[in-house]
C-alpha positions as a Markdown table, in Angstrom:
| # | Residue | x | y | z |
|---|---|---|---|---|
| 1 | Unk | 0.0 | 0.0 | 0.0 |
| 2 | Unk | 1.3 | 3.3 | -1.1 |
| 3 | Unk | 1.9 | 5.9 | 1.7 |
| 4 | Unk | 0.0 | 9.3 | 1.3 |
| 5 | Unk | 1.9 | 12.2 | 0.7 |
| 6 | Unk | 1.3 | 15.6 | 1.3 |
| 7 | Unk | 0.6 | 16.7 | -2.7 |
| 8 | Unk | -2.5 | 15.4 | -2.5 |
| 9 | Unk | -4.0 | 17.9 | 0.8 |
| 10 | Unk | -1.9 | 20.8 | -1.4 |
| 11 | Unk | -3.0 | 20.1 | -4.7 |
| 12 | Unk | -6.8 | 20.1 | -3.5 |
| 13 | Unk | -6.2 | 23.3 | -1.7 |
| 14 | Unk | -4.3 | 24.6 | -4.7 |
| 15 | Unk | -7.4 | 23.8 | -7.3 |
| 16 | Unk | -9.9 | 24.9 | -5.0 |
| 17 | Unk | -8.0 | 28.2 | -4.5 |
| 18 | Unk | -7.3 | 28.3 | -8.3 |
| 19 | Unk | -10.9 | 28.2 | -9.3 |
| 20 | Unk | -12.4 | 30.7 | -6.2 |
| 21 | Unk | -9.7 | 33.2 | -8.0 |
| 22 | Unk | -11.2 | 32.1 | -11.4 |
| 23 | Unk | -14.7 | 32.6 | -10.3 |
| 24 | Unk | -14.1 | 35.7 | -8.9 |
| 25 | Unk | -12.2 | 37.0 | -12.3 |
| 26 | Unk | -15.2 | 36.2 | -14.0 |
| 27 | Unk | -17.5 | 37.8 | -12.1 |
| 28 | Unk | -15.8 | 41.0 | -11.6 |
| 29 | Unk | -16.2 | 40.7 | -15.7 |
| 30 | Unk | -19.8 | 41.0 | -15.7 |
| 31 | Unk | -20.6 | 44.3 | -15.6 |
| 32 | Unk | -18.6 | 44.7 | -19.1 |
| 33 | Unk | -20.1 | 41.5 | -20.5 |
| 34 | Unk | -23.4 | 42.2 | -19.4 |
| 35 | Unk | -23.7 | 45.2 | -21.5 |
| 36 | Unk | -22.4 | 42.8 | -24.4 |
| 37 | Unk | -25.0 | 41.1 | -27.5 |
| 38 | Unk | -26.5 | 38.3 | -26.0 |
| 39 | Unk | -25.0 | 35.9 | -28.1 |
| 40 | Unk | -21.5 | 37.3 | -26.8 |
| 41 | Unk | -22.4 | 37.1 | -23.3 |
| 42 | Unk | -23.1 | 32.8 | -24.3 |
| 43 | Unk | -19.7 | 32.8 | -26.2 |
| 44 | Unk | -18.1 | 34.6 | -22.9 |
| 45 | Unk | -19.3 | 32.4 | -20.3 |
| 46 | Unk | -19.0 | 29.6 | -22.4 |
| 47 | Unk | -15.2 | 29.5 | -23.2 |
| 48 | Unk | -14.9 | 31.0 | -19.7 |
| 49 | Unk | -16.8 | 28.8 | -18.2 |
| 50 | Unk | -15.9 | 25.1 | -19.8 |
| 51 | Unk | -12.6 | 22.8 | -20.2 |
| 52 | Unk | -9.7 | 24.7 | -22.0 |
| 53 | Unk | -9.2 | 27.8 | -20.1 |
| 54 | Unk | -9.1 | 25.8 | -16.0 |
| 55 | Unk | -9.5 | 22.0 | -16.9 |
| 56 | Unk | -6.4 | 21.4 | -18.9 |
| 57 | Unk | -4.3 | 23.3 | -16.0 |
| 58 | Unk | -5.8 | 20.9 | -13.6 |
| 59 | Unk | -4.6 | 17.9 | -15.4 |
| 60 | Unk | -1.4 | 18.7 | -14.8 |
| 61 | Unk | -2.0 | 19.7 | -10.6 |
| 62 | Unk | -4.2 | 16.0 | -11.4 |
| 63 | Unk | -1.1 | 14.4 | -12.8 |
| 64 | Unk | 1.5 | 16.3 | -10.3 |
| 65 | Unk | -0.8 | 15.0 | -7.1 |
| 66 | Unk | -0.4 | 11.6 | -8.6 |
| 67 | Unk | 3.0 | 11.3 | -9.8 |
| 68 | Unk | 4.9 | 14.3 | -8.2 |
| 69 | Unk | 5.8 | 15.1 | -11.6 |
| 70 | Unk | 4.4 | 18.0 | -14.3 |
| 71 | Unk | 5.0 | 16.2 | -17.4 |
């Protein structure tokens, strides 16, 4: 059985610190967005909002919590 290691407690905290700071960069965006077209505002919050802009850096926190390596 594999011994737990502290990256895992710090990686959580580091991802859940990550995305609060994400969150709250988005929202402080929303007074400029919201005077946007509508179909902006979906494009906005959409790319904001979904996988390439905060999941791919989490893959490698993921893979670093894991392995203790980036790559």
């Amino acid at each position: 059985m594999n011994e737990p290691t502290w990256r895992k407690p710090a990686g959580v905290l580091a991802i859940l610190v990550l995305l609060t700071l994400w969150a709250i960069g988005v929202a402080m965006l929303s007074a400029v967005v919201g005077g946007w077209h509508w179909l902006l505002q979906l494009g906005f919050y959409l790319i904001a909002g979904i996988a390439w802009l905060w999941v791919l850096p989490m893959r490698a926190m993921l893979r670093w919590m894991e392995t203790g390596h980036w790559r």
